[in-house]
TILOLUM-704622 format. One record per residue: residue in three letters; x, z, y of N, C-alpha, C in turn. Coordinates in pm, whole numbers, padded with zeros to 5 digits, always signed. Example, Ala and Ser with C-alpha at 12.3 -4.5 7.8 and 13.67 -1.06 7.14 Angstrom:
BEGIN
ALA+01319+00780-00569+01230+00780-00450+01320+00780-00330
SER+01285+00708-00225+01367+00714-00106+01290+00787+00003
***
This chain:
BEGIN
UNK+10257+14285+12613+10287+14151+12557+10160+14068+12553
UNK+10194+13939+12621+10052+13902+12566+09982+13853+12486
UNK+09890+13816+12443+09831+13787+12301+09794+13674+12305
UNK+09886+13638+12194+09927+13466+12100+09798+13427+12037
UNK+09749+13307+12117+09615+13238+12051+09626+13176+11915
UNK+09561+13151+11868+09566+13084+11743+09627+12933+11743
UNK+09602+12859+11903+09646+12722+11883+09761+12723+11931
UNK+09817+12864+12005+09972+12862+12031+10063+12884+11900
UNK+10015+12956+11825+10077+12977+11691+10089+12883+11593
UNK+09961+12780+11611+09998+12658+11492+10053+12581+11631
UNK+10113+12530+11702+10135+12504+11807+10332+12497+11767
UNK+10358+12623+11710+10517+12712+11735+10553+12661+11580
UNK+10673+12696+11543+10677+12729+11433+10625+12773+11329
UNK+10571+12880+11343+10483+12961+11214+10387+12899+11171
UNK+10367+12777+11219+10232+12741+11168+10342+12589+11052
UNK+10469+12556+11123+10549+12470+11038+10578+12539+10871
UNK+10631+12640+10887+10693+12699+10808+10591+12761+10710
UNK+10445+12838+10750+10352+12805+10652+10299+12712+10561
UNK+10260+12598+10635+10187+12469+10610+10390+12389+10514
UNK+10465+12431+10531+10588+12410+10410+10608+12457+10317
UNK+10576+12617+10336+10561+12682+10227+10463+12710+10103
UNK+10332+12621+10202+10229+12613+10114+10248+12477+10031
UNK+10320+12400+10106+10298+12282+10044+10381+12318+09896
UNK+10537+12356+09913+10604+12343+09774+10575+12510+09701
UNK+10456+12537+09780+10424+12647+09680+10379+12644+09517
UNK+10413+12760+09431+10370+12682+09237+10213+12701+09282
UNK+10143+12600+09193+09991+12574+09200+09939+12758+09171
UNK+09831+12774+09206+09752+12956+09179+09681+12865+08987
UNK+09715+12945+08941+09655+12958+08820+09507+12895+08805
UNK+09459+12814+08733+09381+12734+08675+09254+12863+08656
UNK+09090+12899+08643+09051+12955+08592+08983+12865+08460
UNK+08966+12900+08412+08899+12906+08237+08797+12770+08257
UNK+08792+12673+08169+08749+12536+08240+08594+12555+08221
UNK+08553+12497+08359+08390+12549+08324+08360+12577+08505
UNK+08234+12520+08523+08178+12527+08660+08147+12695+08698
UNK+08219+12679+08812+08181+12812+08869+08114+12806+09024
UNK+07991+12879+09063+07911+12892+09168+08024+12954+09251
UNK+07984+12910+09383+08019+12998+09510+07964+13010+09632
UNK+07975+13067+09710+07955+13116+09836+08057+13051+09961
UNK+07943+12964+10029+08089+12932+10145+08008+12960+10270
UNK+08090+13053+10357+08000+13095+10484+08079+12979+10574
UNK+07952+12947+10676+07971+12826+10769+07895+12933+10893
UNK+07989+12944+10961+08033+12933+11158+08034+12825+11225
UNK+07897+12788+11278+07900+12694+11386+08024+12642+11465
UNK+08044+12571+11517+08183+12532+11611+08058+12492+11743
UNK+08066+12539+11832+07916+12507+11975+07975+12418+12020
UNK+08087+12363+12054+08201+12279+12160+08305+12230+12071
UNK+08329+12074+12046+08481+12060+11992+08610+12091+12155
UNK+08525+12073+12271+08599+12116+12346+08606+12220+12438
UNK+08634+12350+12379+08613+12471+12379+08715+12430+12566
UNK+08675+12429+12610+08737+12430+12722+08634+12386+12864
UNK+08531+12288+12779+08428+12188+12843+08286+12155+12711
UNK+08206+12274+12745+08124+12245+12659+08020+12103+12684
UNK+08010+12036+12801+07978+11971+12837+08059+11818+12783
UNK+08154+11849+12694+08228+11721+12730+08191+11640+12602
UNK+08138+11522+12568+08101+11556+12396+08175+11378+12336
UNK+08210+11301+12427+08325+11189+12388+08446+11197+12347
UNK+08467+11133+12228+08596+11094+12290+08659+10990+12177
UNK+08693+10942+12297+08752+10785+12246+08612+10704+12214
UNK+08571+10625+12071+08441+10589+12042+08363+10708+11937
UNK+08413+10821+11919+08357+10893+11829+08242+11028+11961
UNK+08172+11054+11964+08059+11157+11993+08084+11273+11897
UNK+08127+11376+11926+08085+11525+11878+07904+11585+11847
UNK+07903+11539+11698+07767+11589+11646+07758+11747+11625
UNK+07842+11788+11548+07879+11929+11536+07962+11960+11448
UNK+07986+12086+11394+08109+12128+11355+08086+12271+11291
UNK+08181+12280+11163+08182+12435+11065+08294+12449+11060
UNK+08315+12631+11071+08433+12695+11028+08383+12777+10821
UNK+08459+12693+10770+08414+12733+10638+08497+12829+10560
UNK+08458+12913+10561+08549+13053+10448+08453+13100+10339
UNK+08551+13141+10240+08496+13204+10084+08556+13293+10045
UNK+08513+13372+09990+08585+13493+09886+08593+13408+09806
UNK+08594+13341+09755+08661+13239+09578+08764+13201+09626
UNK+08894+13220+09549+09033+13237+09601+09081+13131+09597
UNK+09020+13057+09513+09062+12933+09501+08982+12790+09577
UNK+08890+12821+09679+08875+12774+09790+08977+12768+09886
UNK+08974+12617+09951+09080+12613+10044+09140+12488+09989
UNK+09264+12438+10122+09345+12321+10050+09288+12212+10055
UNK+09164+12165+10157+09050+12049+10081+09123+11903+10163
UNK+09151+11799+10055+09237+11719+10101+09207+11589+10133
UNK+09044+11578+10041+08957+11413+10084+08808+11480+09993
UNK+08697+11400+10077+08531+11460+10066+08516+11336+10052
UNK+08402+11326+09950+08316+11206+09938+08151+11259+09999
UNK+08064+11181+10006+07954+11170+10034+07868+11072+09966
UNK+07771+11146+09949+07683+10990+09953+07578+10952+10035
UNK+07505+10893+10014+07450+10736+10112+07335+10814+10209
UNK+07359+10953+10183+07225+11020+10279+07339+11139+10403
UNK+07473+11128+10296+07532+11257+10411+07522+11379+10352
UNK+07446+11413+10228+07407+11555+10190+07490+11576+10070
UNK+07481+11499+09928+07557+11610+09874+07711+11568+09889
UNK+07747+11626+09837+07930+11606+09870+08018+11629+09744
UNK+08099+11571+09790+08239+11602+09625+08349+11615+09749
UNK+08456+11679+09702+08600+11743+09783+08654+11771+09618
UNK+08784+11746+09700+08869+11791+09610+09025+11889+09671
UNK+09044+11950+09604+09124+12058+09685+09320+12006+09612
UNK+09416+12026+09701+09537+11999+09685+09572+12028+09560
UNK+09533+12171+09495+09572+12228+09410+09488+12198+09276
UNK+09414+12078+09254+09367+12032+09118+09219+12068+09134
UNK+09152+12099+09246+09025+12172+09190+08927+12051+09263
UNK+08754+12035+09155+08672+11981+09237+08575+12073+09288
UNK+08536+12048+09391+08444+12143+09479+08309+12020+09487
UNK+08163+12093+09500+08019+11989+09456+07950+12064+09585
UNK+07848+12002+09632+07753+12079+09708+07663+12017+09738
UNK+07603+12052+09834+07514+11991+09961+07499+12027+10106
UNK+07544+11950+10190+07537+11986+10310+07425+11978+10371
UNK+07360+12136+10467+07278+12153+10506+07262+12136+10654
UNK+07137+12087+10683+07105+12028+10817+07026+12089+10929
UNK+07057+12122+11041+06953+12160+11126+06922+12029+11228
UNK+06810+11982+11167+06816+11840+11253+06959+11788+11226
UNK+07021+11691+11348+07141+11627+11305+07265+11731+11293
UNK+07245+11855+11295+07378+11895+11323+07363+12025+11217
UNK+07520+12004+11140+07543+12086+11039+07532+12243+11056
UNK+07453+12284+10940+07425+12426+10932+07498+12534+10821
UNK+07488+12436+10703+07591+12509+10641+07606+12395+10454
UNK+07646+12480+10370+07705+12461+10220+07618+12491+10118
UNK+07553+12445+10029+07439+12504+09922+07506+12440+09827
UNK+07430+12525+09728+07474+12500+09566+07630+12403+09544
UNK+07689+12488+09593+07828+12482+09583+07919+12572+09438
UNK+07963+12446+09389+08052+12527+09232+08178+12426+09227
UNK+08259+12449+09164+08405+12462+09126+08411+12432+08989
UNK+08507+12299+08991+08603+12360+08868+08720+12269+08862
UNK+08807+12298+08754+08921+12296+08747+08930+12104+08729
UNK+08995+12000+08766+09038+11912+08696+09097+11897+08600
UNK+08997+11799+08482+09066+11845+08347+09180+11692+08291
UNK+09280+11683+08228+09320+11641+08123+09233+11636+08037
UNK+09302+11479+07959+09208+11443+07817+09209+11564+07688
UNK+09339+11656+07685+09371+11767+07578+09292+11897+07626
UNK+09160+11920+07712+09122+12037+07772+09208+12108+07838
UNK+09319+12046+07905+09430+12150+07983+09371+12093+08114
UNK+09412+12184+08227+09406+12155+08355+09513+12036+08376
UNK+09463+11927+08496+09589+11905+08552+09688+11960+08621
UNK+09614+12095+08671+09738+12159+08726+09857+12263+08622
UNK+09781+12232+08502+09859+12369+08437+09981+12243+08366
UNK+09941+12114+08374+10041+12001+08330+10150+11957+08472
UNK+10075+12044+08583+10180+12059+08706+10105+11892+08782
UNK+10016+11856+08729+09989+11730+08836+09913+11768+08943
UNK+09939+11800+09062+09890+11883+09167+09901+11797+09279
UNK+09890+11853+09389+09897+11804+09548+09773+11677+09493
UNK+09670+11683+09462+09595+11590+09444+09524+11555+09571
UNK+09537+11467+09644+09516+11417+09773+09404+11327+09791
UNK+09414+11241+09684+09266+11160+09793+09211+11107+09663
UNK+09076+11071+09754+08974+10999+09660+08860+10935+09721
UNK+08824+10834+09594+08742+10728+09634+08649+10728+09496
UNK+08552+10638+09504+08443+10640+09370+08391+10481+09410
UNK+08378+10436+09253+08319+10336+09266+08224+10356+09152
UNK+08076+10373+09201+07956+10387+09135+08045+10554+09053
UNK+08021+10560+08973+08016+10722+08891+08158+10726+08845
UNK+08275+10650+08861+08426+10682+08865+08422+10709+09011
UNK+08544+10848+08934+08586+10882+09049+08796+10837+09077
UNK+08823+10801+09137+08991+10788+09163+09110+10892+09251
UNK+09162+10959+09214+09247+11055+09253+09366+11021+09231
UNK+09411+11019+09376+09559+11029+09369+09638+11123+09402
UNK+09749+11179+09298+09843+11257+09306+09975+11257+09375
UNK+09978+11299+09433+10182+11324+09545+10264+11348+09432
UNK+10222+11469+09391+10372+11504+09291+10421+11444+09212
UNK+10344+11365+09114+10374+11309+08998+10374+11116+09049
UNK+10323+11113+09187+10261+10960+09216+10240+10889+09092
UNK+10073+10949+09104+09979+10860+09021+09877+10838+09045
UNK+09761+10776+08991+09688+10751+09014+09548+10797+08897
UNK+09411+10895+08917+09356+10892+08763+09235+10856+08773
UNK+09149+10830+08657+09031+10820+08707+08941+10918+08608
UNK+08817+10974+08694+08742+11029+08602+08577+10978+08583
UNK+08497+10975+08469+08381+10922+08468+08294+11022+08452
UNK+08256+11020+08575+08156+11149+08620+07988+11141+08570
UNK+07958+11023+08521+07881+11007+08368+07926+11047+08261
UNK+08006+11083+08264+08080+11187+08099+08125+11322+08132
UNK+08012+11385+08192+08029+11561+08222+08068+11579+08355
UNK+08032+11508+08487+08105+11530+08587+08184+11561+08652
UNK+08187+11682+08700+08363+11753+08726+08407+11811+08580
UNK+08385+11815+08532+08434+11824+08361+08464+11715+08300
UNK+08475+11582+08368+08503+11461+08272+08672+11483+08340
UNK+08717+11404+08206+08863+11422+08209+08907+11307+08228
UNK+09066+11367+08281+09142+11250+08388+09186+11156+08252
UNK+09207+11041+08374+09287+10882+08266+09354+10822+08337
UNK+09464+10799+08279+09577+10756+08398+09525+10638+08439
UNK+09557+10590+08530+09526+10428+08612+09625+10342+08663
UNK+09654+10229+08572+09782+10120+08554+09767+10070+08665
UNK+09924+10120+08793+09944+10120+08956+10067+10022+08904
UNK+10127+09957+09034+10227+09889+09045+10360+09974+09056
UNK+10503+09931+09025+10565+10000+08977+10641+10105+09103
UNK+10606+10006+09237+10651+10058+09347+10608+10206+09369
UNK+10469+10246+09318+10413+10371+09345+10489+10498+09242
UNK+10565+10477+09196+10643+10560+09117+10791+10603+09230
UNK+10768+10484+09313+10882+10503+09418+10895+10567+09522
UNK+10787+10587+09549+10723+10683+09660+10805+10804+09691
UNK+10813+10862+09828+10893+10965+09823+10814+11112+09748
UNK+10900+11192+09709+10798+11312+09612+10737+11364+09793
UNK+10613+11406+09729+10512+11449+09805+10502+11387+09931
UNK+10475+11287+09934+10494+11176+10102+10377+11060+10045
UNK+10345+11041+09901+10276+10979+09851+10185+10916+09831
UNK+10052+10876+09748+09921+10803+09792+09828+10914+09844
UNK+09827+10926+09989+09745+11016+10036+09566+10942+10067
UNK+09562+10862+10075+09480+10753+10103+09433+10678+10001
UNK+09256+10698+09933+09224+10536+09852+09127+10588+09877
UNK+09077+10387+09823+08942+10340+09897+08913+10222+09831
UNK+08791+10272+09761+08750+10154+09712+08653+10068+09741
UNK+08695+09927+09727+08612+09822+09817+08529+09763+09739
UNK+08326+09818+09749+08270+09763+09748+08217+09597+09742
UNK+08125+09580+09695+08058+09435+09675+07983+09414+09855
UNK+07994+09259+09848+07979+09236+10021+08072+09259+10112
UNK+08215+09224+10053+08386+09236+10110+08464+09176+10042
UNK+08534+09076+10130+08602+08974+10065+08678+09047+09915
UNK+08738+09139+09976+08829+09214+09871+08753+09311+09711
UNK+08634+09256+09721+08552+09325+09584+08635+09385+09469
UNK+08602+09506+09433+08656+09555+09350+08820+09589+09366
UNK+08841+09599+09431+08994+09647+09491+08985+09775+09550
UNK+09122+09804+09458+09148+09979+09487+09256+09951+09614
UNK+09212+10016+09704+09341+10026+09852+09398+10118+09812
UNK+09502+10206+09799+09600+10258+09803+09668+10302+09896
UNK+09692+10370+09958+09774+10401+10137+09836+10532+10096
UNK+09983+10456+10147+10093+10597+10114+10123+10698+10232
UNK+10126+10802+10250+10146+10887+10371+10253+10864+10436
UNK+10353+10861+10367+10491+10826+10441+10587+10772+10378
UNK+10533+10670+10285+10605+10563+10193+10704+10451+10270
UNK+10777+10469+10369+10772+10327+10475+10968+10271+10451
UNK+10878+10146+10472+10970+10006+10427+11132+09980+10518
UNK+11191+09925+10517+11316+09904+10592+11291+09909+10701
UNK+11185+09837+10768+11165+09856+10921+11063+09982+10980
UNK+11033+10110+10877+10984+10201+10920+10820+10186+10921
UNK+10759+10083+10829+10625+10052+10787+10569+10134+10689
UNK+10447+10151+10663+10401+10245+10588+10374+10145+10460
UNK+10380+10221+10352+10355+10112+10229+10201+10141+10157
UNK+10154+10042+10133+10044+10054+10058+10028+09911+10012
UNK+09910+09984+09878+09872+09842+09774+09746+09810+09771
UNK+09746+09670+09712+09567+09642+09648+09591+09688+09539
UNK+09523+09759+09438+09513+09736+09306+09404+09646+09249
UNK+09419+09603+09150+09304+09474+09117+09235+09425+09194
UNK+09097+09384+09168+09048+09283+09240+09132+09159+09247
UNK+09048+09078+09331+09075+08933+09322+09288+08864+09425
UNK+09283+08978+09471+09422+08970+09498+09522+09092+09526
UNK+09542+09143+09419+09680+09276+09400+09781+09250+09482
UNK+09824+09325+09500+10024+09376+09564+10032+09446+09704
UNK+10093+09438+09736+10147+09502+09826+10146+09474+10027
UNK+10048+09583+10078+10050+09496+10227+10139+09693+10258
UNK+10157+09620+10424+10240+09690+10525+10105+09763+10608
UNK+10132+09901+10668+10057+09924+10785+10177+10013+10898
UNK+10157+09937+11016+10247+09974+11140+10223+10107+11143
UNK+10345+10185+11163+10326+10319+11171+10413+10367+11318
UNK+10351+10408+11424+10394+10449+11520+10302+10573+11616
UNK+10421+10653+11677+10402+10742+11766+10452+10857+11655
UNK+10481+10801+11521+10553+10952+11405+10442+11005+11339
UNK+10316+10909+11356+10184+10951+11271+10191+10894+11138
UNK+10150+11010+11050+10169+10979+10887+09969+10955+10907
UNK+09947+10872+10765+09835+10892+10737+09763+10984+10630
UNK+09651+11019+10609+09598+11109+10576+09481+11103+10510
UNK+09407+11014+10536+09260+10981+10454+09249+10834+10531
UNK+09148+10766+10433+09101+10661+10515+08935+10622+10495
UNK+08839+10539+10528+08736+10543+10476+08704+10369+10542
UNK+08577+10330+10396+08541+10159+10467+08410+10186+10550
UNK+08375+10137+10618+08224+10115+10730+08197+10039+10657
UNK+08066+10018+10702+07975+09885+10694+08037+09772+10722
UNK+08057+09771+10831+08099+09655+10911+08216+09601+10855
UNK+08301+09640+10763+08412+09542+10740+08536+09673+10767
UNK+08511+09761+10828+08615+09810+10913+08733+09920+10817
UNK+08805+09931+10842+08827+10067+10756+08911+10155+10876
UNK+08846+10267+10844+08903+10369+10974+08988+10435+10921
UNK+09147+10452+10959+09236+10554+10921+09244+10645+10971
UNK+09271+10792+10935+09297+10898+10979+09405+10979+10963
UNK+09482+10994+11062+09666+10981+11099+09661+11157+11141
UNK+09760+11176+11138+09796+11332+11184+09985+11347+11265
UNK+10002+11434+11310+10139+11408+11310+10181+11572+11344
UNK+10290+11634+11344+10316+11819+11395+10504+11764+11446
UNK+10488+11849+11550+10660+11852+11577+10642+11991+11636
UNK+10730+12053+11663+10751+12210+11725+10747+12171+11854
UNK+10765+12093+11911+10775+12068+12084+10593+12020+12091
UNK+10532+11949+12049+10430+11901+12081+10308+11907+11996
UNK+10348+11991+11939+10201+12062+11778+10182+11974+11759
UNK+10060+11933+11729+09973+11886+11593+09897+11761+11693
UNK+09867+11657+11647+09828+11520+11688+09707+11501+11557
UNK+09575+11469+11644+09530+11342+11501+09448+11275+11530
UNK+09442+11116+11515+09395+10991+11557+09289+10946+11423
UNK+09262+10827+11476+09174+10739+11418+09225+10603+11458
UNK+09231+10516+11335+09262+10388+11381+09150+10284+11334
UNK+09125+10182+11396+09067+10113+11312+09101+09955+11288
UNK+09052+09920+11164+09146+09821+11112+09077+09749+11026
UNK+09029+09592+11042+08925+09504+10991+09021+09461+10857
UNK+08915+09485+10804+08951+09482+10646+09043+09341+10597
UNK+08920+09249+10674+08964+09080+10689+09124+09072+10680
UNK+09207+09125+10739+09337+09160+10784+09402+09172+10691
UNK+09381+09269+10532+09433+09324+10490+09450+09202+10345
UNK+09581+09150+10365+09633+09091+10203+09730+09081+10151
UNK+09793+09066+10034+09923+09064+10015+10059+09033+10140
UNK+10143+09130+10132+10212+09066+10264+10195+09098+10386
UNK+10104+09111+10418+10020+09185+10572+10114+09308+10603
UNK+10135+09261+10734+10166+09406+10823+10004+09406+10896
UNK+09945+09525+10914+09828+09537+10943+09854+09664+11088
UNK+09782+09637+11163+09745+09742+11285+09619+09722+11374
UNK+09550+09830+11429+09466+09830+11472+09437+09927+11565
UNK+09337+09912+11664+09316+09994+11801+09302+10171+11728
UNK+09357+10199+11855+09287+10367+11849+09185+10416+11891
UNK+09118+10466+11813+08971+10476+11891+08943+10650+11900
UNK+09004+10732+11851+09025+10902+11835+09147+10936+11868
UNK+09171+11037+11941+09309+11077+11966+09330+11213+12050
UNK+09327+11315+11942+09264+11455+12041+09405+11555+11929
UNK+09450+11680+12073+09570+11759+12047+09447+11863+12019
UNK+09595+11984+11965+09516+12117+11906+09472+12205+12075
UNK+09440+12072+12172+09326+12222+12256+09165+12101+12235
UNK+09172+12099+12147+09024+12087+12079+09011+12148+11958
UNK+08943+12152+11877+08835+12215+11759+08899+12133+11661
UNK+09009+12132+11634+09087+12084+11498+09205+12156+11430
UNK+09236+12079+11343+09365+12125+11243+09413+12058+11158
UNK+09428+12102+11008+09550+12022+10960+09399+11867+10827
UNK+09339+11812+10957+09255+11745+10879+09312+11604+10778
UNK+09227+11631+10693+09362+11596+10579+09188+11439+10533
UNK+09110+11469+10537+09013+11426+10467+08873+11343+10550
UNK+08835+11159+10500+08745+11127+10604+08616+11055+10518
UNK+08515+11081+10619+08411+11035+10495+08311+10940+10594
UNK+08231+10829+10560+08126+10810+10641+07996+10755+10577
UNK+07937+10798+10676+07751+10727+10638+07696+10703+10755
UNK+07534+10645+10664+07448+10566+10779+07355+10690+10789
UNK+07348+10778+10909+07210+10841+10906+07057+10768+10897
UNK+06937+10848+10815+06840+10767+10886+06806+10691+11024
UNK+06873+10746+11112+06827+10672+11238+06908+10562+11287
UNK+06973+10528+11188+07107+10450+11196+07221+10439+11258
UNK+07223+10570+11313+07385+10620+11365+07531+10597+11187
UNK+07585+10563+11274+07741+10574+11170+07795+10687+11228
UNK+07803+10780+11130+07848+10904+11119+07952+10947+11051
UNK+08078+10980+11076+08211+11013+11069+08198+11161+11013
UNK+08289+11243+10927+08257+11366+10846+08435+11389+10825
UNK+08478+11469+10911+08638+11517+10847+08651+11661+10838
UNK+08733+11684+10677+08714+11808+10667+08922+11865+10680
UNK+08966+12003+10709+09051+11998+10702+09120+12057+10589
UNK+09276+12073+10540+09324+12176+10481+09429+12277+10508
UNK+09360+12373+10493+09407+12430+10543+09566+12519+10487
UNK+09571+12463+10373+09700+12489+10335+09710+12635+10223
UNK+09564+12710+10274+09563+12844+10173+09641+12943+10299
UNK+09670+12888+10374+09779+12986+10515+09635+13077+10601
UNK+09661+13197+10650+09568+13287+10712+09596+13233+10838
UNK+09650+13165+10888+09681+13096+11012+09589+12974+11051
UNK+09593+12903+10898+09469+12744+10946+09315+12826+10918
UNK+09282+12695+10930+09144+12704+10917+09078+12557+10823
UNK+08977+12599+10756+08901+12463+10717+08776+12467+10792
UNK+08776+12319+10827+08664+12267+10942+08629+12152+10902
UNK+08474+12179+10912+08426+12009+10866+08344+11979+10985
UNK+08403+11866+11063+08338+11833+11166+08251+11693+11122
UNK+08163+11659+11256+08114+11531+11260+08121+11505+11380
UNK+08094+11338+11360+08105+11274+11488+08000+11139+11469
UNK+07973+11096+11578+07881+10971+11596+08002+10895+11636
UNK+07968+10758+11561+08062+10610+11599+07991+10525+11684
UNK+08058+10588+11820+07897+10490+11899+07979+10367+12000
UNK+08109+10327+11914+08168+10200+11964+08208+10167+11816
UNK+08144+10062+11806+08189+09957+11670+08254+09810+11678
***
């Protein structure tokens, strides 16, 4: 018989029926609230196109390099949106299942080597309970503006914030007053996507909002402003059956989405769109070019999470990590890429 590769298997079924079962799986038990150290071993990736090591484009993104990341801490895994900050090194993630993950990413020259001073802990509620032990889970994305952090939840569709000047991953969640539509959301299809818009953008102080598969009468994806200088509700075109998944702002104005899509006939899809902010206001149906667009016979998976910065040398540098669902089948991978069409 012959022997089933790994990208034929997430490719088939088994990789559907995992990545389902993980999803409406009950959350793994909370540990005891309080930072815990870990260990994350990082495996080079030499080629995102294990087929053509030579090949290092594609679309406007450049292949910088790439980690296969595993832990004995059980509760690693699941990682659903990474922040960064303004150098690329340390990092915040947050995992599906309620947890924050801290570190620093290590460098060999430009290309990633591995994970340091990496610890864990639980997301807390204002009563010292976990959010997950209150069942608010599938926690999907996030954004920070200055030392708040914003998390949005699928299950419960909400929105929280935490002030990471009041004990960091130990500061506790606070709900965040969303429009009423986001309660409407389909269960777990929800705000997979936010982003908050900086000073030096028309839209200052506005929380974006982007629903995974929230979509309108004509099959549009739904998303909101929250505050800032003009709230409610814009449209983003959703075609080819791509849900979205993370999003992140550039410099430039831009905001890059990051789309995914799986069918059993044609596996796993995941793009990049990009989409001038200018565009985006009450009312707006919004769309924008594709500039990424690579199947599972490259160096990917179920990437759920997008981050960017300015290196010193002033490359714009792209950072997606995946989740892997907790399934022995995926993998978590944090790749990079150079944005060398803007």
């Amino acid at each position: 018989m012959p022997r089933v590769s790994r990208r034929e298997l997430l490719a088939g079924g088994g990789a559907c029926l995992a990545t389902l079962a993980a999803m409406h799986a009950r959350p793994v038990s909370a540990q005891a609230a309080g930072e815990v150290a870990l260990n994350v071993n990082a495996l080079p990736i030499p080629s995102f196109d294990p087929r053509d090591a030579t090949n290092v484009r594609y679309g406007a993104l450049q292949f910088r390099s790439g980690l296969v990341l595993t832990s004995s801490f059980r509760r690693f895994g699941g990682l659903s949106a990474l922040h960064l900050d303004a150098k690329g090194e340390s990092f915040i993630m947050l995992s599906d299942k309620g947890d924050w993950f801290t570190g620093r990413l290590i460098y060999d020259g430009s290309a990633l080597k591995g994970l340091a001073d990496v610890k864990s802990a639980p997301m807390m509620w204002r009563d010292g309970t976990t959010l997950a032990k209150r069942r608010w889970f599938d926690t999907e994305s996030l954004t920070f503006d200055g030392s708040i952090a914003y998390v949005g939840i699928e299950r419960v569709n909400k929105i929280v914030r935490f002030d990471f000047s009041k004990g960091g991953i130990l500061a506790p969640a606070e709900v965040v007053a969303a429009p009423a539509e986001v309660d409407k959301l389909p269960f777990n299809l929800g705000l997979e996507s936010l982003v908050f818009v900086g000073k030096g953008h028309a839209l200052d102080g506005t929380l974006i909002a982007i629903s995974e598969e929230g979509l309108d009468e004509n099959g549009n994806l739904t998303a909101f402003l929250i505050g800032g200088p003009a709230p409610g509700i814009f449209k983003v075109r959703r075609t080819e059956s791509f849900d979205i998944s993370d999003a992140t702002l550039l410099p430039s104005g831009h905001l890059l989405i990051l789309e995914r899509k799986f069918s059993f006939t044609k596996g796993m899809g995941i793009r990049i769109r990009r989409i001038p902010l200018a565009a985006i206001h009450p009312g707006a149906l919004v769309d924008g070019p594709v500039i990424f667009n690579v199947d599972l016979g490259y160096e990917i998976d179920n990437m759920e999470g997008i981050a960017s910065h300015v290196a010193s040398n002033g490359d714009t540098v792209i950072t997606m990590i995946s989740d892997d669902n907790f399934s022995l089948i995926q993998r978590t991978l944090l790749l990079q890429f150079t944005l060398v069409d803007e």
